[in-house]
C-alpha positions as CSV (number, residue, x, y, z in Angstrom):
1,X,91.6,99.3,86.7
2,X,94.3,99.0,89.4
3,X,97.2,101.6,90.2
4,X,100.4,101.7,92.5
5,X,101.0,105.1,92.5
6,X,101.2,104.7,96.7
7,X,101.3,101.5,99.0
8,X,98.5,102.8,100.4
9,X,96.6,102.4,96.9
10,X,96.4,98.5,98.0
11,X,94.5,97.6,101.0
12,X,96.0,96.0,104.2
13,X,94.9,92.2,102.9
14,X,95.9,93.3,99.8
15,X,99.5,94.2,100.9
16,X,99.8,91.4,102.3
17,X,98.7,89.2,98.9
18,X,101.3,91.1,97.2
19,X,104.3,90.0,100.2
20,X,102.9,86.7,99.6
21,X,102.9,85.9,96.0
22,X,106.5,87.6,96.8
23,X,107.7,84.7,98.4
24,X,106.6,82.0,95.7
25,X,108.8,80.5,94.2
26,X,107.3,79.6,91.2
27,X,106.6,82.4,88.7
28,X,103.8,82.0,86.9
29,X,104.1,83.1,83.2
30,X,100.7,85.8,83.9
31,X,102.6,88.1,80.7
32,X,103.5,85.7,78.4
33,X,103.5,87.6,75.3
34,X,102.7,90.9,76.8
35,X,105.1,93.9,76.8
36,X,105.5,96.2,80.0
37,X,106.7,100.1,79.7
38,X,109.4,101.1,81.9
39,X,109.3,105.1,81.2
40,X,112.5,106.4,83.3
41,X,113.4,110.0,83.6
42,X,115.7,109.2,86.6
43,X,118.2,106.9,86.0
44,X,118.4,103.5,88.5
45,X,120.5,100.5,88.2
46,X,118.5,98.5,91.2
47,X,115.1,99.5,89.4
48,X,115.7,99.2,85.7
49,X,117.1,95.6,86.8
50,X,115.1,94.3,89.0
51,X,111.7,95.4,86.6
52,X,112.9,93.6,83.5
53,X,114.3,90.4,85.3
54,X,110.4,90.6,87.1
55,X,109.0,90.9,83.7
56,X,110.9,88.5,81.8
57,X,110.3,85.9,84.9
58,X,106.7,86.3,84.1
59,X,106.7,85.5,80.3
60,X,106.8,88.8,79.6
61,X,108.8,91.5,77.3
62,X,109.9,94.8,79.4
63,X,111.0,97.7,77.5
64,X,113.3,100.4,78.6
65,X,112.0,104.2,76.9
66,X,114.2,106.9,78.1
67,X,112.6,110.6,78.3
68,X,113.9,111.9,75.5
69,X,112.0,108.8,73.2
70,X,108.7,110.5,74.5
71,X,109.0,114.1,75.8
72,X,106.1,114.0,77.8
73,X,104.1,117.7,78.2
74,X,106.6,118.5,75.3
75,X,106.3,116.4,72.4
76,X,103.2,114.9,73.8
77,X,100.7,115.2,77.0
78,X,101.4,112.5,79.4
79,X,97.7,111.2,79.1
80,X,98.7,110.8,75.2
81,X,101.7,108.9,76.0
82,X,100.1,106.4,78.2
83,X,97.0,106.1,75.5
84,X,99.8,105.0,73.2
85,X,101.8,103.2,75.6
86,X,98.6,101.1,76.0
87,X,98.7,99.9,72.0
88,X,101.3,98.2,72.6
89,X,101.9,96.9,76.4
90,X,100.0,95.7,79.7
91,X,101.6,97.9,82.0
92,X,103.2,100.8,82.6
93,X,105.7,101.5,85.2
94,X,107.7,105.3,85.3
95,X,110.1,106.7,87.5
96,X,109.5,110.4,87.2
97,X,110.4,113.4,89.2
98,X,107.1,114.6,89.4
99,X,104.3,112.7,90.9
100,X,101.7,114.5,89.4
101,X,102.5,113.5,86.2
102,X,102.0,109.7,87.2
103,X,98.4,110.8,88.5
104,X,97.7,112.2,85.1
105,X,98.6,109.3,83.8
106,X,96.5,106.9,85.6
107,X,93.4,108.7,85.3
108,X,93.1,107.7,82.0
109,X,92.5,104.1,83.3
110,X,93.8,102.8,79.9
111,X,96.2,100.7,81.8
112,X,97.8,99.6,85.1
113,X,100.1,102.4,85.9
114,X,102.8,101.6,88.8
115,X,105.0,104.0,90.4
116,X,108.9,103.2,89.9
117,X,109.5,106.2,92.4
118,X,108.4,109.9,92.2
119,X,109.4,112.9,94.7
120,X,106.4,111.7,96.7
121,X,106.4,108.3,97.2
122,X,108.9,105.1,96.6
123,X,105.9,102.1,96.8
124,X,108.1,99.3,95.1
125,X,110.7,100.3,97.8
126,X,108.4,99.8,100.5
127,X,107.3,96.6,99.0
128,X,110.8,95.6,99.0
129,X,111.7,96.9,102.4
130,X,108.3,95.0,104.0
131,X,109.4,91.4,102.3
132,X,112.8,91.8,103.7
133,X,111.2,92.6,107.0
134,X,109.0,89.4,106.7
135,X,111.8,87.2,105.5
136,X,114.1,87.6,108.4
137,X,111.7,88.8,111.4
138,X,108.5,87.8,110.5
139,X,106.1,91.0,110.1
140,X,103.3,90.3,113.3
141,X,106.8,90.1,115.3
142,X,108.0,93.6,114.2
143,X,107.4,95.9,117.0
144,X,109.1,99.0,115.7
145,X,110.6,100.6,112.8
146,X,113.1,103.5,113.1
147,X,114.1,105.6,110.2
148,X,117.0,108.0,111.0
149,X,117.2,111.0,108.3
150,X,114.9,113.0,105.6
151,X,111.1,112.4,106.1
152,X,111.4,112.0,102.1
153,X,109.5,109.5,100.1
154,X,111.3,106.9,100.8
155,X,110.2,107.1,104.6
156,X,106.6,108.2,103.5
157,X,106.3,104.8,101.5
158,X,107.4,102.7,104.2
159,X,105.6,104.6,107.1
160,X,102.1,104.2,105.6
161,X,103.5,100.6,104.5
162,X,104.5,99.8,108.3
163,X,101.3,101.6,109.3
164,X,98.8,99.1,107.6
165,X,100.1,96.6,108.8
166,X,99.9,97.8,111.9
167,X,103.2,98.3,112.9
168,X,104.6,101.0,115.0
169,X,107.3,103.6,113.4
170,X,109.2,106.0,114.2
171,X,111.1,109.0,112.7
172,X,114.3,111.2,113.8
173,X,114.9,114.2,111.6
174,X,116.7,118.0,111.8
175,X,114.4,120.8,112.1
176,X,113.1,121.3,109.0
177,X,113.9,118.3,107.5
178,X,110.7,115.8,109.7
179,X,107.4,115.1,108.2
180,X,104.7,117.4,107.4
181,X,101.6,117.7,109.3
182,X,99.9,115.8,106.4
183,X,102.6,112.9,106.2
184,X,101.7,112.1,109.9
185,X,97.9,112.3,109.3
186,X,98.2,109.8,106.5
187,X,100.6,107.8,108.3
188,X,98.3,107.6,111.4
189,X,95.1,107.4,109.6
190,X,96.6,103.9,107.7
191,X,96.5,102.3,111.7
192,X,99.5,102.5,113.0
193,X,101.3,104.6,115.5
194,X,103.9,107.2,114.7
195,X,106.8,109.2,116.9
196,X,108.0,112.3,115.5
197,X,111.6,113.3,117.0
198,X,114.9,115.2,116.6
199,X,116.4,113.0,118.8
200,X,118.1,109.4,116.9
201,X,118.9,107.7,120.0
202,X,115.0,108.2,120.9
203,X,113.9,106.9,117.9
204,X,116.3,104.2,117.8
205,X,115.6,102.4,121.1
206,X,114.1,99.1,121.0
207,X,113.6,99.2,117.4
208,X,113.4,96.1,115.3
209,X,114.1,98.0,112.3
210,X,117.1,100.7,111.8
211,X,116.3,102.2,108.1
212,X,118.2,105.1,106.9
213,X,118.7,107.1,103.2
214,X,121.3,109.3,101.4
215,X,121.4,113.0,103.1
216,X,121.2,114.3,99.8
217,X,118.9,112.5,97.0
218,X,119.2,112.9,93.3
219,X,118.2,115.9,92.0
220,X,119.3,117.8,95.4
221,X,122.5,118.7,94.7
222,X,122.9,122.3,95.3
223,X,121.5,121.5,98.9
224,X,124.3,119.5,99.5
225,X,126.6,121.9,101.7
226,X,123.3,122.4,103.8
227,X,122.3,119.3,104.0
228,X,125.7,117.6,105.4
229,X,125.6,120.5,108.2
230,X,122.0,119.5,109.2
231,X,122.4,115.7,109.8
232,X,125.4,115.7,110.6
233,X,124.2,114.3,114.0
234,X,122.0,111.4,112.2
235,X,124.6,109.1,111.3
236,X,123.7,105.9,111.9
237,X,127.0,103.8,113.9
238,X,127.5,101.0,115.8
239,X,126.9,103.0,118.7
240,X,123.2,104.2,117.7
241,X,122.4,100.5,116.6
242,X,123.4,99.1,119.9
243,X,120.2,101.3,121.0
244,X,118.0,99.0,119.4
245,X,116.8,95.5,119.8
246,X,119.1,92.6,120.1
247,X,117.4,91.0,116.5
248,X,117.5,94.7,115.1
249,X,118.2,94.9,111.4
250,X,119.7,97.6,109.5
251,X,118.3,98.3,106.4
252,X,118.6,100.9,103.5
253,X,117.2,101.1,100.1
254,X,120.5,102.2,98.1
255,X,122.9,103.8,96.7
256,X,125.1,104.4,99.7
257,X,127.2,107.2,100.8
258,X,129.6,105.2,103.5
259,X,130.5,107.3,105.7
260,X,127.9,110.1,105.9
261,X,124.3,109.1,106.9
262,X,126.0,105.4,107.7
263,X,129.3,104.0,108.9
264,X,131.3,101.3,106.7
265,X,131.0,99.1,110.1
266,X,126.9,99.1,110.1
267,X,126.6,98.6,106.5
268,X,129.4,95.6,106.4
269,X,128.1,94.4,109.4
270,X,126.2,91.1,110.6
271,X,122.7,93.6,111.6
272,X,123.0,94.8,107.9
273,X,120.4,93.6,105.2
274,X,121.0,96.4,102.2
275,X,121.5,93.4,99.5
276,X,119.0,91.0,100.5
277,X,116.6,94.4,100.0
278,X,118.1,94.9,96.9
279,X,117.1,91.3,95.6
280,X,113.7,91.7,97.3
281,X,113.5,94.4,95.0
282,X,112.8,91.9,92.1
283,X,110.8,89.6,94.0
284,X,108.2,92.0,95.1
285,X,108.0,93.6,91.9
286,X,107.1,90.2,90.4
287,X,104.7,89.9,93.4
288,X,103.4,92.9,92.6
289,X,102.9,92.0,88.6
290,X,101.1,88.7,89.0
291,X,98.8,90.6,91.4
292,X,98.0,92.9,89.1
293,X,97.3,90.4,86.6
294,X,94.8,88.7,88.4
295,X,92.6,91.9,88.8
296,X,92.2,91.6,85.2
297,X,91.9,87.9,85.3
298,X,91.1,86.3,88.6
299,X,92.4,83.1,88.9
């Protein structure tokens, strides 16, 4: 039984499957007839779409359960609700808040369990983020990849991402606000090298990559105030992304607030790929889906 709960929870060559079958173009029908559970206690326009389009592109039927339709650890354990979930479906993918509870749920090994996003990890970004990466650079070209902003799971996913593949990032944060000693280990330990900076323009120069996310993520709210006075200095402009390579891209996984941790200019402009991500994010989870598939039944 096979899990996404991180995008390290695939190996390097099988990363690289996953970009691959990505990029088909045909979609073969490896659900027809099969349901998929998309359990979302956040709400998400880019992921509720892009999983059921990737579902329905691969025969399948998705179906959208909001939290209050299970209550999970209050109507019902979340091992229960996945022992159910697997009467009735083939996979299930949840966005939670908690990534514990998506470990809980795929130590049952009843099913294929995928991670939509939790407050540790953001896999099916990263998946994204990589295919976009391959689509317009090429990854074995990539030299660097600068993220500007919160070491938060969306960084963690695409550093250990970036990492196996043996691609060099980098990371500019506040104090207080960079990765832990553990997110480097891991990040390093996937084979990759790793800078560590308060310093933007540092991290920024030469980079083939420019990612950045919100200052303040869902569920942060009452850090808001804090949170706009420390990176306040991490706005990513025109000036910062003349820093980086002459191919650089700038990339960022959505939604946006324009004019905080990214100027209209950047996000409008030529270096920008936010929407072509935003499709990828479709693309790799059908990648993802037919890969999964053939664990179960090689072809």
């Amino acid at each position: 039984m096979r899990h996404l709960l991180e995008i390290d929870d695939l190996n390097p060559s099988e990363l690289k499957k996953v970009i691959a079958l990505s990029l088909a173009e045909a979609s073969p029908k490896v659900l027809d007839a099969k349901g998929v559970a998309l359990i979302f206690e956040k709400p998400s326009g880019r992921t509720r779409n892009s999983m059921e389009m990737a579902v329905n592109q691969l025969g399948g039927h998705p179906v959208y359960i909001q939290p209050d339709e299970l209550g999970i650890d209050v109507r019902e354990t979340a091992e229960d609700v996945v022992r159910v979930m697997a009467c009735y479906h083939a996979v299930l993918a949840a966005r939670v808040f908690d990534h514990g509870r998506l470990e809980r749920m795929a130590a049952t090994n009843v099913m294929p369990v995928v991670n939509l996003l939790s407050d540790e990890a953001h896999p099916m970004q990263a998946l994204a983020d990589l295919l976009t990466m391959e689509q317009e650079i090429g990854l074995k070209d990539i030299n660097r990849v600068a993220y500007v902003g919160d070491a938060n799971n969306v960084w963690r996913s695409l550093a250990i991402g970036c990492s196996m593949l043996g691609i060099e990032t980098s990371v500019a944060s506040p104090p207080g606000y960079g990765p832990s000693d553990r997110d480097v280990e891991r990040v390093l330990s996937a084979g990759g090298k790793l800078a560590v900076t308060k310093d933007p323009i540092e991290a920024v120069q030469g980079s083939d990559v420019v990612y950045t996310d919100v200052w303040t993520s869902m569920g942060q709210e009452s850090e808001r105030s804090a949170r706009l006075d420390a990176f306040g200095q991490y706005r990513v402009d025109a000036s910062l992304m003349s820093r980086a390579s002459n191919r650089s891209l700038f990339m960022h996984c959505l939604p946006v607030h324009r004019g905080e941790e990214v100027t209209n200019e950047v996000i409008e402009g030529p270096q920008s790929k936010v929407f072509v991500q935003a499709e990828n994010r479709m693309h790799s989870a059908r990648g993802l889906l037919v890969w999964l598939a053939q664990q179960v039944s090689p072809a």
